[in-house]
N, C-alpha and C positions, 0 to 999 in steps of 0.2 A: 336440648329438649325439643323434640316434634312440635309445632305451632299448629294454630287450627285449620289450617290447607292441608297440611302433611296427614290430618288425620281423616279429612275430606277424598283424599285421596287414595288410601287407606280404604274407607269404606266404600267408594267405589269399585277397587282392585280386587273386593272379597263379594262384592253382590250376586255372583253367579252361584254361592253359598247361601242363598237364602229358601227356607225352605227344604233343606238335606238336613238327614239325622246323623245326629254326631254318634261314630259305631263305638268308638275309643275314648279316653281322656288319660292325660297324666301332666306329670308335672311336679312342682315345686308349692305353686301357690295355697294360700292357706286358707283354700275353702274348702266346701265340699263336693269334690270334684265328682263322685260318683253322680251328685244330683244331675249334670249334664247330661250323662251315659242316655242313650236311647231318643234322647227328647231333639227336635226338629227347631232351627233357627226360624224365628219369624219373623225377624226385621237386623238388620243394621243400620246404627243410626251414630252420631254424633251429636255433643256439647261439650263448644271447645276445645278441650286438649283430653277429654273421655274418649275413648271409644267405647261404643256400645253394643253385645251382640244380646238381641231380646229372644227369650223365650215365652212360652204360654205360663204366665202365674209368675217370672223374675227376668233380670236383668243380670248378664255380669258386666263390671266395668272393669275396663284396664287404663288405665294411665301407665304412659312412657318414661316418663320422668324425665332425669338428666340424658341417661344413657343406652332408654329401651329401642330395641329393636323389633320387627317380625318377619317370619318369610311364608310364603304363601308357596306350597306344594315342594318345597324343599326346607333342611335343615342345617343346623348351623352345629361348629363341631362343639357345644356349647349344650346343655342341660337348660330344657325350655324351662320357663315360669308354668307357662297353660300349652297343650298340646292337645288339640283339637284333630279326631282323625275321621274323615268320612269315607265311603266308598268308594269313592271317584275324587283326590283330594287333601289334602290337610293345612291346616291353619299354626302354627310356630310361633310364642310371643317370648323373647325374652327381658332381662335384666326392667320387670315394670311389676304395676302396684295392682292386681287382681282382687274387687271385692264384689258379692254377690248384693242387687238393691232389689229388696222385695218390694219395697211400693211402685204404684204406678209412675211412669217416668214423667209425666204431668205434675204430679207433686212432687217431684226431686228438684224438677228442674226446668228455670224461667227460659225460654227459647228463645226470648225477645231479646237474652243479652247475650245472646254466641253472637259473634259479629260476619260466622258466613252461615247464618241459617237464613231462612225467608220470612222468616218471624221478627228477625232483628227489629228494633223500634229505638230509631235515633234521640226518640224525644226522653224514652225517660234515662240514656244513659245521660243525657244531657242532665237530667235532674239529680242524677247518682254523682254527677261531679258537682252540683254545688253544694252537694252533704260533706264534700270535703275540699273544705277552701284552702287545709294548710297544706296537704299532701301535694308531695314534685310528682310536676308532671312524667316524670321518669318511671315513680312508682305506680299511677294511676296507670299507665297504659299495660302495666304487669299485672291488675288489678283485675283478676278473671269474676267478680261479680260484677264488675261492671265492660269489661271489654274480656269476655270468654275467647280463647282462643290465641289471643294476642299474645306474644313473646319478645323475647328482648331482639331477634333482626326487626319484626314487624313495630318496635318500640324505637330503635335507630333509624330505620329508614323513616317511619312517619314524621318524627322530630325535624330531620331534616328539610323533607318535601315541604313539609309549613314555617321552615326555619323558626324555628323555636328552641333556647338552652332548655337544656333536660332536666337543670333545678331551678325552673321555674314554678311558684307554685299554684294550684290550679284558681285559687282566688287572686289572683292577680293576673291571669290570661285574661286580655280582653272578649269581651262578646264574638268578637269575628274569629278569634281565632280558637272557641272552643268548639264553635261550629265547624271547622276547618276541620280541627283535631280528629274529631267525631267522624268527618265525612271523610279521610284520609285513611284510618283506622282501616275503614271497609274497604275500599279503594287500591288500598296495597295488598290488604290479605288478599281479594281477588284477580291482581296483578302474580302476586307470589304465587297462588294457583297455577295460572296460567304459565307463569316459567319455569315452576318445580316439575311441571309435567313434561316441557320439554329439555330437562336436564339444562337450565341455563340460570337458574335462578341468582347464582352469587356472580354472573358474566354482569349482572345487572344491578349490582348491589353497589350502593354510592358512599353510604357512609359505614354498616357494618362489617367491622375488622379494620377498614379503610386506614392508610395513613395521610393520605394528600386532600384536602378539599376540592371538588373538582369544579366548586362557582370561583375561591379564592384563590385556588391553588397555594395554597400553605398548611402544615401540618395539623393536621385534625388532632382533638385532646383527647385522652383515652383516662377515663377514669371510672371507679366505682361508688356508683350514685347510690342514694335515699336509703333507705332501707331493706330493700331489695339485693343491693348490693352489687348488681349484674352489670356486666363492663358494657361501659357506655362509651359511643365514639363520637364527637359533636365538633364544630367549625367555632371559634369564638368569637368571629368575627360576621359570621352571614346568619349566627342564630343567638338570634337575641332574647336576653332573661329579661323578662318583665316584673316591677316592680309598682308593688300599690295602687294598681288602674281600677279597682271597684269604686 
């Protein structure tokens, strides 16, 4: 599943589309694709693992999901989802979840809690974790109302970097280390930017998929945590689960 750099980048690669009228539409998705025909891109934007390409009067969103794809000015030997065709141009989204948001994107959706927007605001996801003291930390950092964008590599590697077990629960993290959490969160996503852009991002990847610990050097545990259930890769011995520290 694309993480919220992937989608950052994403809406960068397509920016020179803003502003051109879509001459075409087709597709699979199950809106109504004609409403697009004729009408001029005014924005692209992101929240989290959304993309968003804004019109005058709606929004469509696509999320990726597990397994979506898109190509920009080329196609795939594959039946788009949404096929977007301009003049000079076309946009390709496949295997994702297409739905049209009429309201304003200000009431859809909080900017404060994407973790690579500029709006982000540390303090209150800070408050958003003490609404939930029993929930693992595992599942919280999957937890897109309060860490938008965050996915299970940016969920492994952050654990790691603060060494912390992944079924730790967030009421039992000490004070320093939920400010750690927090400030890591953002820290990695815009490290992962930065390497996804230069093709090197998994050259750089310490614990996810990993089998070796590279502080311990011994085999990292591979399991699937909380309720979320997404495989987790963690060191038992350099991250430690905290127990009853409030």
């Amino acid at each position: 599943m694309p993480e919220g750099p992937s989608i950052v980048i994403l809406k960068e690669e397509v920016r020179s589309f803003t502003g051109k009228e879509v001459i075409d539409v087709s597709g699979y998705a199950k809106i109504d694709l004609e409403r697009l025909r004729n009408k001029k891109i005014t924005a692209f934007k992101s929240w989290g693992k959304h993309f968003l390409i804004c019109f005058k009067g709606f929004t469509v969103r696509i999320h990726l999901l597990m397994f979506g794809t898109y190509r920009i000015n080329e196609q795939k030997n594959s039946n788009p989802t949404l096929h977007l065709q301009f003049a000079k141009g076309e946009l390709n989204f496949y295997t994702c979840a297409v739905r049209i948001i009429e309201e304003p994107l200000d009431e859809v959706y909080d900017w404060s809690g994407d973790i690579m927007n500029e709006a982000w605001d540390a303090r209150k996801a800070m408050a958003k974790l003490k609404e939930i003291p029993d929930m693992l930390v595992a599942d919280a950092l999957l937890n897109q109302d309060i860490f938008a964008g965050s996915g299970n590599i940016i969920k492994n590697e952050v654990l790691f970097r603060i060494r912390v077990h992944p079924e730790t629960k967030i009421g039992d993290l000490p004070l320093k280390k939920r400010r750690e959490l927090i400030k890591e969160v953002v820290n990695y996503s815009f490290d992962f930017l930065h390497w996804k852009k230069e093709y090197k991002l998994k050259e750089h990847w310490l614990a996810h998929t990993k089998k070796i610990c590279p502080r311990c050097d011994i085999p990292f545990h591979k399991a699937y945590i909380g309720t979320t259930k997404r495989r987790t890769f963690y060191c038992t011995n350099c991250q430690v689960r905290y127990y009853n520290t409030k």
